[in-house]
C-alpha positions in Angstrom: 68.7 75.6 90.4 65.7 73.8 89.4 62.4 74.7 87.7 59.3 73.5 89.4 55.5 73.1 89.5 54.3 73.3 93.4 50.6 72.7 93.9 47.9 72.8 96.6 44.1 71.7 97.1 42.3 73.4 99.9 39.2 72.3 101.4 38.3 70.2 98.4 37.1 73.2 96.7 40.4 75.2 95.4 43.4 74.3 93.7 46.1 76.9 93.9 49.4 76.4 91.9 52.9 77.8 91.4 55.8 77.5 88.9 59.3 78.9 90.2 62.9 78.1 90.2 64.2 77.1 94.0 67.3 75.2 94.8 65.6 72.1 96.4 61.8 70.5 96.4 61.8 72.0 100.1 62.5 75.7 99.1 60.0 75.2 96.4 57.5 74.2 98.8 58.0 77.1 101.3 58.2 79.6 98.4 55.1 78.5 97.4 53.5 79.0 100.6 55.0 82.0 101.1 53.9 83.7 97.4 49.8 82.4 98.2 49.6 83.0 102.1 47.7 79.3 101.7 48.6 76.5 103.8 51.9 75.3 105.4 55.0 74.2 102.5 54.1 70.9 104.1 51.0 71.1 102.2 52.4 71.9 98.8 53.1 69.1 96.4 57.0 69.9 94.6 57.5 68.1 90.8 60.6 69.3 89.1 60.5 70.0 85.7 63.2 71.2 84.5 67.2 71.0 85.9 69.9 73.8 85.3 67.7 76.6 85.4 70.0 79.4 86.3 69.0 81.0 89.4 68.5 82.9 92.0 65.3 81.4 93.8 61.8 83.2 92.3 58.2 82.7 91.5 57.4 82.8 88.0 53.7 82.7 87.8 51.1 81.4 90.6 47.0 81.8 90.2 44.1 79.5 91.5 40.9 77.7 90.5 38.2 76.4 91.8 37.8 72.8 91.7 
C-alpha cells in the first residue's frame, strides 16, 4: 500500500484535498472522489508520498479551502 496526497480545484474558487493509503494512484483517485462527493477521480490529481504503508485502503484526513 501506498500513502498519498490526492487533490482537486473546482471552479477556480475551491481547493479540496485528501491524504489516504490506496493500493494504486487510481484507487487513490476514486477514494478521493468518493470521501468529498466532488468531481469525478478523473479530476483528482494522485502524488505518492510515502511506499510500504501497511494497509487496508482508507482516508486519513480530507478538508477544503477556498482559493
Amino acid at each position: 500500500m501506498i500513502k498519498f496526497s490526492c487533490t482537486m480545484v473546482a471552479g477556480g474558487e475551491d481547493f479540496f484535498f485528501v491524504t489516504l493509503v490506496a493500493e494504486t494512484a487510481r484507487q487513490a483517485r476514486e477514494l478521493a472522489a468518493a470521501e468529498t462527493k466532488r468531481g469525478t477521480p478523473r479530476d483528482w490529481n494522485a502524488a505518492a508520498l510515502e511506499g510500504e504503508v501497511d494497509g487496508p485502503a482508507r482516508v486519513l484526513a480530507s478538508g477544503s479551502r477556498e482559493a
